[in-house]
C-alpha positions in Angstrom: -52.9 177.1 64.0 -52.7 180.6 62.0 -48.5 179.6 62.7 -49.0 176.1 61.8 -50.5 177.3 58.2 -47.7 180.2 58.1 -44.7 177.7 58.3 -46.5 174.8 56.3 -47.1 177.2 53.2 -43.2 178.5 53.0 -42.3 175.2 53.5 -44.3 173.6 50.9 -43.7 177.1 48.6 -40.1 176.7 48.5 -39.8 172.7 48.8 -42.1 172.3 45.4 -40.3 175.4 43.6 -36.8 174.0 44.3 -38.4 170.5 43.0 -39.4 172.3 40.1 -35.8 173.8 39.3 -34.1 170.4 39.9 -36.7 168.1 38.1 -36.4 171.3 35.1 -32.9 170.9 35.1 -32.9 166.7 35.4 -35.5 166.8 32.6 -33.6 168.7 30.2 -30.6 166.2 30.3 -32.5 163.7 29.6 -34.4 165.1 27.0 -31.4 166.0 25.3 -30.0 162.6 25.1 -33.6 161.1 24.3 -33.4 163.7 21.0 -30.1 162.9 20.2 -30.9 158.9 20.5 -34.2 159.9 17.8 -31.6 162.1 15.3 -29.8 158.4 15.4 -32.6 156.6 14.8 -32.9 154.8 17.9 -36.2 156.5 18.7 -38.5 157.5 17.1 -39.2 161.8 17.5 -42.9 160.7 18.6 -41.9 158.4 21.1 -39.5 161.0 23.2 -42.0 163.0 25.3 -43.7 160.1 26.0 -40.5 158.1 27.3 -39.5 161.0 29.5 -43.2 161.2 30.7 -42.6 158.1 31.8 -39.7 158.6 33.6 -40.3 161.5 35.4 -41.8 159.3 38.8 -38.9 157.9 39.3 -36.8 161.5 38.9 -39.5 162.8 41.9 -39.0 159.9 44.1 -35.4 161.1 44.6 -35.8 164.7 44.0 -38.5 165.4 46.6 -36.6 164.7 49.5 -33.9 166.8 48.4 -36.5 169.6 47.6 -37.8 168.6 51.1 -34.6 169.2 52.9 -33.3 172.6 51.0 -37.0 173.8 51.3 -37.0 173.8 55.0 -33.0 175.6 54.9 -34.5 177.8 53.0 -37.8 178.9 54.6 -36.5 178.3 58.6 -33.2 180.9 56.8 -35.8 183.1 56.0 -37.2 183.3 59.2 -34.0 184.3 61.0 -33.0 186.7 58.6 -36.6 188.1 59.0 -36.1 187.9 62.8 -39.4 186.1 63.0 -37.4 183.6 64.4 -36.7 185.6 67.5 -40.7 187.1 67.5 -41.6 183.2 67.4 -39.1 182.6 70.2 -39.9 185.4 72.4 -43.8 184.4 72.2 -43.1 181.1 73.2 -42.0 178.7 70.4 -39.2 176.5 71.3 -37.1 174.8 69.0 -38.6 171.7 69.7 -42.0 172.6 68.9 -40.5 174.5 65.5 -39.3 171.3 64.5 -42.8 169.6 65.3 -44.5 172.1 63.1 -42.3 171.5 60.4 -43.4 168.2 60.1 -46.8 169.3 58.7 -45.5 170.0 55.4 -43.0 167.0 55.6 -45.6 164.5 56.1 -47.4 166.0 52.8 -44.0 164.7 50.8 -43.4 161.7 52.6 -47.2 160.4 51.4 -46.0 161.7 47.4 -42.7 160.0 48.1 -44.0 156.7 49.5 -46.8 156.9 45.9 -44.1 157.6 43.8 -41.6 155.0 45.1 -44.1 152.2 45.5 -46.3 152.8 43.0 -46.0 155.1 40.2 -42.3 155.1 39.7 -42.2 151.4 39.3 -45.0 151.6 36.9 -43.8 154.5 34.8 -40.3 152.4 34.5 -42.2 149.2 33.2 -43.9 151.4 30.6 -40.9 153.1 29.6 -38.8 149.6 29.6 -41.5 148.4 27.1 -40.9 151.2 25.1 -37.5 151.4 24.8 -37.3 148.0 24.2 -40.4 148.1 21.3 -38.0 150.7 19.4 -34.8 148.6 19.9 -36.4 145.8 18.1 -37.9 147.4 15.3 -35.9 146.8 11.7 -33.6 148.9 10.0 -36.3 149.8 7.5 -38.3 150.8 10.1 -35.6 153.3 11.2 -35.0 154.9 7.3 -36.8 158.2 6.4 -36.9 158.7 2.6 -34.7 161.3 1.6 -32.6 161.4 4.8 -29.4 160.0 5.8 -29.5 157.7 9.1 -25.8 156.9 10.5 -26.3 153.8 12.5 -24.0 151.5 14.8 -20.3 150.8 13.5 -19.8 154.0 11.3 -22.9 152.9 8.8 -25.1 155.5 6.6 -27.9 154.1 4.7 -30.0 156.2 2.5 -33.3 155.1 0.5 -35.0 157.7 -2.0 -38.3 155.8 -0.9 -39.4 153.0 1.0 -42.6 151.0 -0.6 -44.0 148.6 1.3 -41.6 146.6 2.8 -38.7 147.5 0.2 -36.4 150.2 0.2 -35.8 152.1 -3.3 -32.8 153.7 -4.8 -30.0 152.5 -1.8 -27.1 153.6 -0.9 -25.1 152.2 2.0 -21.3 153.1 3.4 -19.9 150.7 5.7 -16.6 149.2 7.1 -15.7 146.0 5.4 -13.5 143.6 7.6 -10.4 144.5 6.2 -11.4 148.0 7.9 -11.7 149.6 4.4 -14.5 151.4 3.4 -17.2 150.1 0.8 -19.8 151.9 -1.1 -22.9 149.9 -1.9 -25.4 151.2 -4.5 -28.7 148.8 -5.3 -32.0 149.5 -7.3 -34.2 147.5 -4.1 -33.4 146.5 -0.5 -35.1 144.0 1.7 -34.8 142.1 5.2 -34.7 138.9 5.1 -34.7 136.4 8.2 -33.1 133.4 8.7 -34.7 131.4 11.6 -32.4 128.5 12.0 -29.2 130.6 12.2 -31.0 133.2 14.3 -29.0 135.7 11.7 -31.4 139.1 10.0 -29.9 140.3 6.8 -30.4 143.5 4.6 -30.0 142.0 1.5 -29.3 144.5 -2.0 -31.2 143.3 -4.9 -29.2 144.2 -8.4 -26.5 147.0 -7.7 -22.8 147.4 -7.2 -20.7 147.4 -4.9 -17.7 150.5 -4.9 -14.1 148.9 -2.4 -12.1 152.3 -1.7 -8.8 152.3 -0.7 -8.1 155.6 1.5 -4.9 157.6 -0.2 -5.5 155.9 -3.7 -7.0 156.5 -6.5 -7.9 153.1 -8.2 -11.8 151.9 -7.1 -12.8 148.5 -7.1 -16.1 148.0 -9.0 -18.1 144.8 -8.3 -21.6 144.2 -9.8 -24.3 141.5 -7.9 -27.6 140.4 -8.7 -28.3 139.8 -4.6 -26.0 141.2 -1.7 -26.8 140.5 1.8 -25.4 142.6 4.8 -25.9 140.9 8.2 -27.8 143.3 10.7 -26.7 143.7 14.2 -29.2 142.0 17.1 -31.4 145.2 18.6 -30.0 145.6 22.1 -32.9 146.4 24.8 -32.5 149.6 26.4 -29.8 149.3 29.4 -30.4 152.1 31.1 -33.4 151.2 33.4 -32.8 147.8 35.5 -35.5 145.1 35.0 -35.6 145.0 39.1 -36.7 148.9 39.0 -39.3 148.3 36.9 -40.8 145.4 39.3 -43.7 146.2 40.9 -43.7 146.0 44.8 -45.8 143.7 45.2 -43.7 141.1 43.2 -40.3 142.3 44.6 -42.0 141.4 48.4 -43.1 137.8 47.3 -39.8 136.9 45.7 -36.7 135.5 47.5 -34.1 137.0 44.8 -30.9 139.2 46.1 -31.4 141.9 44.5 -35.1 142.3 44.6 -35.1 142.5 48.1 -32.9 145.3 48.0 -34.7 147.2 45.6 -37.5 146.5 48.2 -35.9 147.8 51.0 -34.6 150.6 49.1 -38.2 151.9 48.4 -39.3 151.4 51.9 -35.9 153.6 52.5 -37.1 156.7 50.7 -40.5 157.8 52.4 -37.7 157.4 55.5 -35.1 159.4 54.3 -37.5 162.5 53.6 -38.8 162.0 57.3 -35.1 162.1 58.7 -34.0 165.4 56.4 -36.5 166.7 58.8 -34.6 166.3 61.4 -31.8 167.4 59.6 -32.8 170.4 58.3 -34.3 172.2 61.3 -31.1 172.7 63.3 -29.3 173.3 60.3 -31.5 175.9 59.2 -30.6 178.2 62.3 -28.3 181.2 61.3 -27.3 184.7 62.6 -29.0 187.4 60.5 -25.2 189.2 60.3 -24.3 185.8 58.3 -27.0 186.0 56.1 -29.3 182.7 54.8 -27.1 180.8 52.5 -24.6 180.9 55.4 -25.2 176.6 56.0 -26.4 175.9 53.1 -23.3 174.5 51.3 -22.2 172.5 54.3 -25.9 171.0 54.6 -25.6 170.4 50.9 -22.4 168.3 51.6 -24.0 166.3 54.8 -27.3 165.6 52.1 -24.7 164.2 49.8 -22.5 162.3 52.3 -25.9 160.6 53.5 -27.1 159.8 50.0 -23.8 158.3 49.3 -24.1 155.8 52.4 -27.6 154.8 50.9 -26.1 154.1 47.5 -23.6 152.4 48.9 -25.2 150.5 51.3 -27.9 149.2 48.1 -24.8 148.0 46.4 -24.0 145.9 49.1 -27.0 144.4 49.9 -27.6 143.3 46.1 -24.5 141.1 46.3 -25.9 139.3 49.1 -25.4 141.9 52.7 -27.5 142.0 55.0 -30.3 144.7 54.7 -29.8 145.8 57.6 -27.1 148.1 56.3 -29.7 150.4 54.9 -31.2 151.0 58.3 -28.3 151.2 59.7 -27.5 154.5 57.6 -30.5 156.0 58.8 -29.6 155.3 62.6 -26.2 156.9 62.0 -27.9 160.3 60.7 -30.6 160.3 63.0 -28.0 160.4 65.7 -26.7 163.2 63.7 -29.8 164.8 64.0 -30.2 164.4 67.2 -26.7 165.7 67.9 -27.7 169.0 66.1 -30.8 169.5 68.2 -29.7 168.7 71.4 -26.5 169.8 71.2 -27.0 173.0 68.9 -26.5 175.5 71.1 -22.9 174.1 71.5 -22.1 173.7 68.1 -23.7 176.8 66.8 -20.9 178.9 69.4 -18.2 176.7 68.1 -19.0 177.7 64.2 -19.5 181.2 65.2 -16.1 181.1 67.5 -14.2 179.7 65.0 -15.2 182.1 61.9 -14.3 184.7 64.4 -10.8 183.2 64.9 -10.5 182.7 60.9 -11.0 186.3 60.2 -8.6 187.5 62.6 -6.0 184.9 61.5 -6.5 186.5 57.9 -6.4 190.1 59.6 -2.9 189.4 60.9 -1.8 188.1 57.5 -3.1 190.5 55.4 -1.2 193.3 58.0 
């Protein structure tokens, strides 16, 4: 038992702390496009944190197993390099029953993963689809700060020195006329105005003028107008999360449609995949102290990716109408894999070992 705790606590250590670096790093990207989206005027700068909040289940759903899977590479490494491996072996631990304690920690995860993924992650995406979408539609008045420039869609600038109710004050706009030309517009007052039967929102300039440039010339078209309307763009909803994610499982398992059936299966698929890394991981995680503990970690890197690629791949399929059955199928393929690695480890462990040997004196000869 006192090994049992032992294994489970480096596991868990360096699974959560490599989470932590990859969700960091994850976050931060999106972060930086959520602040660049509110220096546009897409968001608003309160609404940021609280988008990102929301998406962070659904970055842990995918980043756990991975967390999972390097955890173990890196803790089992450690044990080698440590030669606690060989005390563990010489007391009687076999690989086998290693790879049995190492689901202690794994089963911790899979139970995050399988709240995550069929709960919280589907939940946090609805929230932040409804937020997203409340600060798509919101009017370009909305978006103005007094004082400030906002560049908007097409190459637009509009500036107000104040905004009073629902008016803007002292506007000036820059646009793209279509001729392609650039136009100046100047007004005392601004105001949206809808027009319900032609579905059509307009920015309409109350008593100003309107400035027609020609680029390389001098002369300046002057126009003066009582009213001036400027039809506004339709808000577009944010694109970047699928309605299906946002679904809640219980609807995606009562519903006949294509694609939410994969996005069911796929859910199902994750608390899965973290139990199959498992398997992975262990017999990767063997290495000779003289090669150090990063020694597999590349190449178990590359087999991670290869097998998250097959997933992927394997959901595109089945949303165009496959069978699910592809997604299970994945898993069968890297479980033989698995089972490859610990049965025939011994074998393929030589054969690494023989064939570095072979490469160095190759590049021995060479370099003589």
């Amino acid at each position: 038992m006192i090994i049992f705790r032992y294994i489970t606590r480096e596991v868990l250590v360096n699974t959560f702390a490599v989470t932590a670096v990859l969700m960091l790093i994850i976050s931060s990207a999106r972060l930086i496009k959520y602040l660049a989206d509110a220096a546009a005027g897409k968001l608003e700068a309160g609404a940021v944190l609280l988008v990102l909040f929301y998406r962070l289940p659904g970055f842990l759903e995918l980043l756990l197993p991975l967390g999972l899977f390097l955890g173990i590479l890196l803790a089992y490494g450690r044990f080698c390099l440590d030669s606690e491996m060989a005390v563990l072996k010489a007391t009687g631990f076999s690989d086998h029953k290693l790879l049995r304690y190492a689901y202690g920690p794994t089963a911790v995860v899979v139970l995050l993963v399988m709240l995550l993924s069929l709960w919280l992650s589907p939940l946090g995406m609805h929230k932040a689809e409804e937020l997203l979408a409340a600060q798509d539609a919101r009017s370009e008045l909305e978006l103005v700060t007094p004082g400030r420039f906002l560049s908007q869609s097409a190459g637009q600038v509009t500036y107000a020195e104040a905004v009073d109710d629902d008016q803007l004050k002292q506007v000036f706009l820059s646009r793209r006329g279509n001729d392609g030309r650039p136009n100046i517009l100047v007004a005392e007052a601004a105001e949206r105005r809808l027009f319900p039967e032609a579905q059509q929102r307009f920015l309409v300039l109350l008593t100003g003028y309107r400035y027609d440039l020609r680029p390389g010339e001098a002369e300046v078209t002057r126009i003066r107008y009582s009213e001036y309307g400027v039809q506004l763009d339709e808000p577009e909803l944010a694109a970047e999360i699928r309605e299906v994610d946002a679904k809640p499982t219980m609807m995606l398992i009562e519903s006949s449609n294509v694609r939410d059936r994969a996005a069911l299966h796929w859910r199902l698929n994750l608390p899965v995949l973290t139990l199959i890394v498992t398997l992975l991981a262990v017999p990767l995680s063997y290495t000779n102290p003289r090669q150090g503990r990063f020694a597999k970690l590349i190449p178990s890197i590359l087999l991670y990716l290869v097998y998250m690629a097959f997933l992927t791949t394997a959901r595109s399929n089945v949303e165009v109408g496959a069978s699910p059955l592809q997604l299970w199928a994945v898993h069968l393929l890297f479980i033989g894999v698995a089972l490859n690695f610990i049965f025939l480890g011994t074998f393929w462990r030589t054969g690494f070992e023989y064939m570095q040997l072979t490469l160095r004196k190759a590049f021995r000869k060479a370099k003589a």
